[in-house]
N, C-alpha and C positions, 0 to 999 in steps of 0.2 A: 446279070443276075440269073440266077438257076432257083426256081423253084422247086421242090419233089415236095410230093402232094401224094399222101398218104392216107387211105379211106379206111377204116376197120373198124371192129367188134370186140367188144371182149367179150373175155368167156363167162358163160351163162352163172356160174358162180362166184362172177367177178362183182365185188361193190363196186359202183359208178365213181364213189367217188376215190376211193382207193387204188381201183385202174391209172382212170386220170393223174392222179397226184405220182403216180407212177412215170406215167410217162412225163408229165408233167416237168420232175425231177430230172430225168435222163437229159431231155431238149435243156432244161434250165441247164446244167451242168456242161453240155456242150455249146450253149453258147458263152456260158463264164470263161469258156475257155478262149473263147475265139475260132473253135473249131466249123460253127456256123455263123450267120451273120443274121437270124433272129429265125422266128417261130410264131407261131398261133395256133391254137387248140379250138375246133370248133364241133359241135354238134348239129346235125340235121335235124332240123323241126319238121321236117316233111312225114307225112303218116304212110304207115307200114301199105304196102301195097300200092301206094300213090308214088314213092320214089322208086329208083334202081342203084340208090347208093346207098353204103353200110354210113349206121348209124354218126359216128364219130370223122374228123377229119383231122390231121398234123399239115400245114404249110409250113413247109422247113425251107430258109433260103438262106443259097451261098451267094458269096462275092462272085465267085467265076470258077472257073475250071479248077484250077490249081486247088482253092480250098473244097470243092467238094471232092474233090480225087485223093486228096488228105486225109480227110474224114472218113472214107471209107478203107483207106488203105489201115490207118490208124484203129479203126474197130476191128477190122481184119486180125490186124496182127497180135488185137486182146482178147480176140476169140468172142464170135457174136453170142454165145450162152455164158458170157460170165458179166458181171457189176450191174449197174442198171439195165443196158441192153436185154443180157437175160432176164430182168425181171418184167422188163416189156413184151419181152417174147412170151414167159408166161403169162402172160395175165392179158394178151390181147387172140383173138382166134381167127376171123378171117378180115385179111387185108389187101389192099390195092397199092398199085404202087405207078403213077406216072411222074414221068419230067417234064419242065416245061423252062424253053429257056427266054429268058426274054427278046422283045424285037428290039433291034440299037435304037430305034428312034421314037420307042413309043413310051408314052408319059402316062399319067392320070389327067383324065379331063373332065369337066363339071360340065353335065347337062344342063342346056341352055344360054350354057357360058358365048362367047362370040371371039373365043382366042382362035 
């Protein structure tokens, strides 16, 4: 799995919730396609000055190599200012951008568990 973990802001004239539903839309649409292999939208509750990260979060995850290098070949080639893309490009202002890929042999485990 490949996570890209995406931190950003919208812009100071942006509705919160019309941003969102923004991007919201664009992930919903690339995963209906199979283009990614899910998502989640998250917010920072940490208070302005206590954290170092932009407010909003995207956890975008592929399968592997092959569909993330799809994906982005695939946005490439429809030009990343037009459909939804461009609408997330306007409506969000400064963002972050890492990868993270998984390790082969690591799971989820429950503290205190004895597995």
């Amino acid at each position: 799995m490949i996570h890209y973990n995406v931190w950003f802001d919208l812009k100071g004239d942006a509705d919160e919730s019309a941003g969102l539903g923004v991007i919201h839309a664009f992930l919903d649409e690339l995963f209906a396609a199979g283009v990614i292999a899910g998502f989640q939208l998250l917010k920072n509750s940490g208070e302005g000055g206590r954290t170092q990260q932009l407010r909003y979060q995207a956890l975008i995850a592929f399968g592997d190599d092959a569909q993330f290098s799809a994906a982005f070949a695939a946005q490439a080639a429809r030009g990343i200012h037009t459909g939804l893309h461009g609408q997330v490009m306007s409506t969000v202002s400064d963002f972050r951008i890492e990868i993270f890929r998984q390790i082969a042999a690591s799971r989820p485990r429950v503290p205190g568990s004895q597995e």
